[in-house]
N, C-alpha and C positions, 0 to 999 in steps of 0.2 A: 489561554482564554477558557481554557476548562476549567471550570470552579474558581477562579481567578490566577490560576495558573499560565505560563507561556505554552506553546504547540510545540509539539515533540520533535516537529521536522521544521527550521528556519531556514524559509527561501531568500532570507536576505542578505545570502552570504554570497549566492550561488558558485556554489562546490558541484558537483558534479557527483553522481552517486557512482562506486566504483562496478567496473566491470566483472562480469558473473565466470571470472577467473579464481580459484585459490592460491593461494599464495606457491606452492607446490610446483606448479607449473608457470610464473612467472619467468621470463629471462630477461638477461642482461642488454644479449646483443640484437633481439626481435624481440615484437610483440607478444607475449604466450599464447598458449593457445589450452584451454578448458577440454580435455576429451571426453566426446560426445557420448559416451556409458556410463563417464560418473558425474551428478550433478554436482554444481559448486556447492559450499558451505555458504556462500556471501548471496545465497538468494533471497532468504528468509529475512536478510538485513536489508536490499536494495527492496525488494517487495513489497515490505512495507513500508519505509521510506515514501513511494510511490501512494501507499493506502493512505499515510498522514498529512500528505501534501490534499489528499482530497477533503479530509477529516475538517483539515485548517481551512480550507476552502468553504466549506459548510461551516466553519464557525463560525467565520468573519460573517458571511451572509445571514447567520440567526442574529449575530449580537452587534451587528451595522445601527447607529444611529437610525437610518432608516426605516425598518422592521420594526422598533420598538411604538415608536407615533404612530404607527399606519395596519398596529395591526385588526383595529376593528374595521378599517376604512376597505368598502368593498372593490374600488378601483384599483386597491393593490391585489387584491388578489389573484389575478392571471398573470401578474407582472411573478408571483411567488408559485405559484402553481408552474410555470416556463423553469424557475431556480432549482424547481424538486424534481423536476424530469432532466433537468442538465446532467444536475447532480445521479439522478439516478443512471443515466447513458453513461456517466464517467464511470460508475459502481462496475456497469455490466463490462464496459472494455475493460475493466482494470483486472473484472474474474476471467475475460477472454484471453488475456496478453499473460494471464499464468502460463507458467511450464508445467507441465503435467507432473513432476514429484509436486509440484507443490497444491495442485486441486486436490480438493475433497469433498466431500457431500454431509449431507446432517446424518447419514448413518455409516459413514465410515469408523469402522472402530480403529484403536490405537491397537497399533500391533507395533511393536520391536524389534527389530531383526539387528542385529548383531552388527554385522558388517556396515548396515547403512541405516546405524539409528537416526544420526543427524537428521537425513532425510526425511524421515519419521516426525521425528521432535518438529522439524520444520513446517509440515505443512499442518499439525495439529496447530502449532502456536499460529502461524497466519489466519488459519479456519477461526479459531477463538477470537481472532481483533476482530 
């Protein structure tokens, strides 16, 4: 629905987005388990997952039959002003429920570190969607 495009994240499969394990530490005979010094690789991809689900959500609600008839009519408008604070409450949980490699602020600069670019690379590209 962007530009007449489909949404990057389709809930009408419902798959399950996978757990914030690398492949590394999967097993056979248990569960794995992720150890808690090194962030997974699979955050950056579940993460936003999560942000497209909300994107898709906000598109449906701009490009709804609805919206388009009613957008001079002033009785819609607290009905659409209630859609934009939803919407925004889901924004704010979605930057709370980050894990800390992957926040950042508008002046963090790209720095590379060797050992844990991924992590790096990671939360730049999240910060940019």
């Amino acid at each position: 629905m962007t530009f007449g495009r489909p949404f990057m994240v389709d809930t009408s499969f419902n798959t399950p987005t996978p757990l914030l394990i690398d492949d590394d530490y999967l097993c056979k005979e248990r569960e794995g388990l992720q150890p808690s010094d090194m962030p997974s690789r699979m955050g950056l991809f579940v993460f936003s997952c999560k942000l497209f689900e909300i994107l898709a959500d906000i598109l449906r609600s701009l490009y709804s039959g609805d919206l388009r008839g009613n957008i001079d009519n002033s009785a819609f408008a607290p009905e659409m002003i209630l859609d934009v604070l939803n919407f925004n409450r889901r924004l704010d949980s979605f930057m709370c429920s980050l894990p800390t490699h992957l926040q950042t602020t508008s002046n963090t600069q790209v720095i590379i570190h060797e050992k844990n670019s991924h992590i790096n690379l990671q939360q730049q590209v999240l910060y940019c969607r």
